[in-house]
N, C-alpha and C positions, 0 to 999 in steps of 0.2 A: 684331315691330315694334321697330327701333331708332328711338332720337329725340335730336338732337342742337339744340344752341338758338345762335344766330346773337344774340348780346347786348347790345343797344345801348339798356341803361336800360329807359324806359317804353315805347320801341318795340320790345322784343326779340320775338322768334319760334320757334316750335318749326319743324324742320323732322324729320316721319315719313317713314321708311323700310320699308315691307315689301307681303307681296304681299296686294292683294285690298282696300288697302286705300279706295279707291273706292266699296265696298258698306258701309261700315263707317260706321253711320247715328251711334253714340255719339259717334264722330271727328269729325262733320262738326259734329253740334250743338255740341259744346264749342267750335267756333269760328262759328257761325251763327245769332248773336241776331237779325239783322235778319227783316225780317218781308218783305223782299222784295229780290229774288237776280234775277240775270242771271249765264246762263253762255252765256259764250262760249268757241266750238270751233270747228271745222272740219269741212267735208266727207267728209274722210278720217278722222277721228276719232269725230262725231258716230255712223255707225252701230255702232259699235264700242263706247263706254264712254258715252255723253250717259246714254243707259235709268239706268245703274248711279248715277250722280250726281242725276239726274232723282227717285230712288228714296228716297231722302236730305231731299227739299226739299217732301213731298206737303202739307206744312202751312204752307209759302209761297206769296206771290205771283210767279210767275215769268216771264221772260223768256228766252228762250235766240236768239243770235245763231250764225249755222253759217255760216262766210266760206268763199272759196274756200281751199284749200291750196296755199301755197309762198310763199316768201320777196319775190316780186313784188307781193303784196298788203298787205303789211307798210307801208303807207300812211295819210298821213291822212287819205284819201278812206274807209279801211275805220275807222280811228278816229271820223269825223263820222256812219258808220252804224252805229257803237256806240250814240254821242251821240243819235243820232236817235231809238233805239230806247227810252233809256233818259227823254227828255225824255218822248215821246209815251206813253209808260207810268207816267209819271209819278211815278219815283221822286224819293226825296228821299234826301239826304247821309248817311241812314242805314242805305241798300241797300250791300248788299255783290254784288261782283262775283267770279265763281268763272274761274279762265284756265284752261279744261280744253284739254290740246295740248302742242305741241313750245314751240321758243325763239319762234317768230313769234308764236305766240298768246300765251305769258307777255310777251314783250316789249309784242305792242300792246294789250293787255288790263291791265297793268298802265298804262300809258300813260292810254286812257281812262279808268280807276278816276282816278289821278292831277288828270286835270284836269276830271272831271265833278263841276260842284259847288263845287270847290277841293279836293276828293279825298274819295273813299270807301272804305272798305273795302273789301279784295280778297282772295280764297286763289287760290294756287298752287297746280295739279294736271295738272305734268309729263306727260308719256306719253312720251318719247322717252329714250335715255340722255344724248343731250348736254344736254335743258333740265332731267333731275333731275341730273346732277353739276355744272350753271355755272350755266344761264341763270335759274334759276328762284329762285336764291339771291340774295341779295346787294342788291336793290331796283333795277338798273337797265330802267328801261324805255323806250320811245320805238320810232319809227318810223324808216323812209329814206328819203333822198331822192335824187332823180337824178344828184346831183352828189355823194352821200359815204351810206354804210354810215349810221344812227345816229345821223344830227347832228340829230335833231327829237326830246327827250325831257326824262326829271326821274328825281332820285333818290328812289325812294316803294317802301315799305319793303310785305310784304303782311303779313297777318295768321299766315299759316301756309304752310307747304309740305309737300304731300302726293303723298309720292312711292310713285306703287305701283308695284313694280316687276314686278307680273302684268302690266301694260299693253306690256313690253318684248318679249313672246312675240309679238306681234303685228306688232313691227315690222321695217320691211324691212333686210336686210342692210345693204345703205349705207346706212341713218339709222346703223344700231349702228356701224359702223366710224366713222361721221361723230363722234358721240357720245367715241368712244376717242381721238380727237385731243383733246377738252379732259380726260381723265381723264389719259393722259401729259403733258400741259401740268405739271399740279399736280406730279407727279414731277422736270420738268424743272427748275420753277423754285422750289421749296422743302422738295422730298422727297425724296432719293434713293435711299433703300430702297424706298419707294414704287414709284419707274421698276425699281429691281431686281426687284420682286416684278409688277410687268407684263410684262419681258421674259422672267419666268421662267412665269406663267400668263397670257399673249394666248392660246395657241389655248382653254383653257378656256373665258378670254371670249364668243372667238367663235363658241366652240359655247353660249356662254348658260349656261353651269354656274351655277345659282343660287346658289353660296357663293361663286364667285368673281365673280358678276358685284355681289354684295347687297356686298361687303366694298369693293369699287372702287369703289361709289357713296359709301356712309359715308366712307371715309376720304379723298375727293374733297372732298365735303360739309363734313367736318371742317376740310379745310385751308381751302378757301373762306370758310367761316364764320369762323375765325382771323383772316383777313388781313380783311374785312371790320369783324370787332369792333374791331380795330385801324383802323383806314381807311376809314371809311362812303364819302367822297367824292371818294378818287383823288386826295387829297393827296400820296402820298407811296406808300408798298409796295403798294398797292391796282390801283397801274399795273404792276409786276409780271403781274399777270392776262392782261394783254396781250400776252404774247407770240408773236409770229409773226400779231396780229391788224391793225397796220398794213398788212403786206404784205397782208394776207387778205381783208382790206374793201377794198384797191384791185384785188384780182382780181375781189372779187365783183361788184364797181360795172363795173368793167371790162369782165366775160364781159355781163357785166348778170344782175339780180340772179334765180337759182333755178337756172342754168345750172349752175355749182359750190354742192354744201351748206357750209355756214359753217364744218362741220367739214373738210374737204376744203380748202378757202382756207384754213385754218389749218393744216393741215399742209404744205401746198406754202409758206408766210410759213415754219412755224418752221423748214423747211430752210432757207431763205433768210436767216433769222436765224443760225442757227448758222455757215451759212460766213460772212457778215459779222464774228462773233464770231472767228472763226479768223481771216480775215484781217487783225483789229486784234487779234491775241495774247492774245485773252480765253481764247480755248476750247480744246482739246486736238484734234486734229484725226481722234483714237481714239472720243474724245467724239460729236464731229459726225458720223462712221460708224456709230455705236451709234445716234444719236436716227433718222438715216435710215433705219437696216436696223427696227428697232421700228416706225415708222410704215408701212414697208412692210408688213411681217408683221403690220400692225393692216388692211391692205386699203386705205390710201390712196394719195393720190397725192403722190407729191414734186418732181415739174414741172408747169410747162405744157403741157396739149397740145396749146395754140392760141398763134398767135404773138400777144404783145403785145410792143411796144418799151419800152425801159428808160427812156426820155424819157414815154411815158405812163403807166409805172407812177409814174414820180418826181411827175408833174403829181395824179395823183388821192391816192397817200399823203402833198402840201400838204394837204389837204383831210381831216384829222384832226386829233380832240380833244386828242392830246398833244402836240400841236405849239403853239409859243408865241412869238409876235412873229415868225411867219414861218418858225423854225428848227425842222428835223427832228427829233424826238426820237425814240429807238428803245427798245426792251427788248431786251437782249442778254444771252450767258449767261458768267459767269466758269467755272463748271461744270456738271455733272447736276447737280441740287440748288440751283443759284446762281444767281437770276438779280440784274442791274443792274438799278437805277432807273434812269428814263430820261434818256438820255444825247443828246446835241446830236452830232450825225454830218453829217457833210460832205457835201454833194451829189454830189460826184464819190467817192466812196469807195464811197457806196453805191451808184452807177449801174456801177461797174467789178463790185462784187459782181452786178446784176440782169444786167451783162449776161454774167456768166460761167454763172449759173442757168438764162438765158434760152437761152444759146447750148445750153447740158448738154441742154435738153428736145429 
């Protein structure tokens, strides 16, 4: 087990690393004083690891929530039958909430925790590779809504993150490819040894080599955790993270939402990002073939395969957090390793870019 801590004072966190970690009863009590636990998961997860966590808690009072699975439910409707659950069972602000699942269940699971009460205590307990190397780090949580990716949430920090990485044998190919778009992110926009040492072990990854998959997590983890300690609230480098995610939440909202994974919209955005980058002379154009041919060889996709117009993707990415008095802001790359704080881009710049991407698919 490695263990890396994300620092922010009296709210800092350990985040574990290693396999099996799930069964691992000592682990759980070191962060489960409460006397009464709700875990929430999913469908698709629930018959799978619930037992193993369930196994952990036999001297609690417990509650467990099993939503449907996918990114559609990711709502406040499924937030208020958190709520529901946790009123009528009658916890109190000193129940801790366990987010057993991918991004969707740490995001709205930390969400509930967040505002039940005025917030409660919560652990992180990843299963997928994109929510243990992004989603599960860092305190963002919230829900969607019909009109934008995200824009219902709070920054609420959890107690711990428990990443097993025995829970990734289980999962389907496209979650793991899905997953390897935010693990290259980190490469693109603060590591470039990092993206050298993906382009050099991807097929290891995707055959799941446990040294090469346990080392790509960590030093994901590590960077995230960095820019975090630095940046809790996306003041400033924190936005950085974001890269290729305006385009990606307006595909997602777009296809509507479950149709493309988050990691998958993010790869089709960071293409879209990097030739915008080249066409305002940020990027190297060797570069932006490198980030493409990598994302392919990670199994995703770097078009659309459904037509949207460049007038509707410009209408739905207004409808983002980092946009400010109305103006565009973007994350772009000066190189592998580099990215821009976000930058104020012209509407017509960036629609000659969607509609070159758009036209490409």
């Amino acid at each position: 087990m490695r263990t890396l801590t994300v620092d922010l004072g009296a709210r800092s966190y350990p985040i574990y690393i290693g396999g099996d970690l799930l069964s691992d009863r000592g682990l759980w009590a070191r962060h489960l004083a409460a006397k009464q636990v709700m875990v929430v998961t999913n469908d698709t997860v629930a018959p799978l690891y619930l037992d193993s966590v369930l196994a952990n808690l036999s001297d609690k009072q417990v509650e467990t929530v099993i939503l449907p699975d996918g990114e559609q439910y990711k709502t406040l409707d499924s937030a208020a039958w958190i709520w529901d659950r946790l009123i009528h069972a009658r916890f109190s602000r000193n129940a801790c909430l366990i987010a057993l699942g991918g991004g969707v269940i740490g995001d709205l699971g930390g969400f509930a925790a967040a505002c039940y009460q005025r917030g409660i205590p919560f652990v992180q307990a990843p299963t997928t590779l994109l929510a243990q190397v992004d989603s599960s780090v860092g305190g963002k949580t919230g829900v969607n809504h019909a009109l934008g990716k995200n824009m219902i949430g709070a920054f609420y920090q959890p107690l711990a993150v428990i990443a097993d990485t025995s829970s990734l044998t289980t999962l389907p190919d496209r979650e793991l490819s899905a997953g390897l778009a935010e693990v290259i992110k980190y490469g693109l926009i603060r590591d470039a040894a990092f993206f050298g040492w993906i382009e050099a072990n991807i097929d290891a990854l995707l055959r799941r080599d446990p040294t090469a998959v346990g080392w790509a997590i960590e030093r994901s983890c590590r960077n995230k955790a960095e820019v975090v300690t630095a940046d809790e609230h996306e003041s400033g480098v924190r936005a950085t993270l974001n890269l290729g995610h305006t385009f990606g939440h307006a595909i997602e909202t777009g296809a509507g939402y479950g149709v493309y994974l988050h990691g998958e919209a993010v790869a089709i955005g960071t293409c879209i990002a990097a030739d915008l980058s080249v066409r305002l002379g940020r990027l190297d154009p060797v570069s932006a073939a490198r980030i493409r041919e990598l994302l392919q060889r990670a199994r995703l996709p770097i078009r659309l395969n459904w037509e949207l117009s460049p007038l509707r993707m410009l209408e739905l990415m207004a409808v983002d957090k980092k946009n400010v008095d109305g103006r565009l802001r973007l994350i772009l790359l000066q190189a592998i390793g580099e990215a821009t704080l976000p930058l104020e881009i012209d509407g017509e710049t960036v629609r000659a870019t969607l509609e070159h991407c758009l036209a490409a698919a």
